[in-house]
C-alpha positions as CSV (number, residue, x, y, z in Angstrom):
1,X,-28.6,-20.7,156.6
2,X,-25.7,-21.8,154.9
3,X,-27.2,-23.4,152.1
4,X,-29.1,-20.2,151.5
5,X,-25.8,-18.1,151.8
6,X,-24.0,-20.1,149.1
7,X,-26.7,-20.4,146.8
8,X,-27.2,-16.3,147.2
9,X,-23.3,-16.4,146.5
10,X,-23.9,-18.6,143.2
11,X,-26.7,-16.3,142.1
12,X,-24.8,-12.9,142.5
13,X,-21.9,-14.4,140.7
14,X,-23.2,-16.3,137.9
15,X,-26.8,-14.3,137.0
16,X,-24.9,-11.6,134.9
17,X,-23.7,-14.7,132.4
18,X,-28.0,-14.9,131.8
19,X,-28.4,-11.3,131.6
20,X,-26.6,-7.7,132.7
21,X,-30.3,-6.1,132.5
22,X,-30.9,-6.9,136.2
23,X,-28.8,-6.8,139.0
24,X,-27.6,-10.6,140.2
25,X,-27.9,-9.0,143.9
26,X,-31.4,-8.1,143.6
27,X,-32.5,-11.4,141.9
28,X,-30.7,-13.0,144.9
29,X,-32.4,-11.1,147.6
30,X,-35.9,-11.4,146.2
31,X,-35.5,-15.5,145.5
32,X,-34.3,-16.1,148.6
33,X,-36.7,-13.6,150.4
34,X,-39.5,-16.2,148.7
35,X,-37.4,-19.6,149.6
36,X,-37.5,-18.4,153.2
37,X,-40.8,-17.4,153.2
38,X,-42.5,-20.4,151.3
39,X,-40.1,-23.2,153.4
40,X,-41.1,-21.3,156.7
41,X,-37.5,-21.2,157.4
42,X,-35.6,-19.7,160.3
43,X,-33.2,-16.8,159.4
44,X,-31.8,-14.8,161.4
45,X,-32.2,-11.1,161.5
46,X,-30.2,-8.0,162.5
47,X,-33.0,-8.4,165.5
48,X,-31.6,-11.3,166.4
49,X,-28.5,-10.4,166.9
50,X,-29.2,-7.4,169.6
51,X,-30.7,-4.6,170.6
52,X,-30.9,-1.6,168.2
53,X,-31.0,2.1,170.1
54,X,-33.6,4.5,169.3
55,X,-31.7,7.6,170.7
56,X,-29.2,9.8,168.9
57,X,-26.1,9.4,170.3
58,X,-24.2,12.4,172.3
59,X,-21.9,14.1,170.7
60,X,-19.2,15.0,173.4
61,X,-15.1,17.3,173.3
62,X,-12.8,14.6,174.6
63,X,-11.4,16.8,177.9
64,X,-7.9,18.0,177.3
65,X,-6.6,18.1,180.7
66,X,-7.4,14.1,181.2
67,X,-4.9,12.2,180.4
């Protein structure tokens, strides 16, 4: 994960040297989207890191008298 994190780094900050056509950012999510993929490599994924809620949440007045 790290290696893939610093090589993303190196691509966002050195691509726009090559060319300023493309964004380094996208070039860096889509080659690293195919390292992962083609190495079968585990990444971790916003899933990963909890549980996301389906509901709205509840918009609420704070109550003046509690203090």
């Amino acid at each position: 994960m790290y290696v893939m994190t610093a090589v993303s780094l190196a691509i966002i900050y050195l691509f726009p040297r090559i060319t300023k056509a493309i964004p380094s950012p996208l070039v860096a999510i889509i080659l690293m989207t195919i390292a992962a993929i083609s190495t079968g490599a585990t990444v971790r994924t916003v899933g990963d890191m909890g549980q996301l809620t389906e509901a709205l949440p509840i918009f609420m007045l704070p109550d003046p008298f509690d203090l």
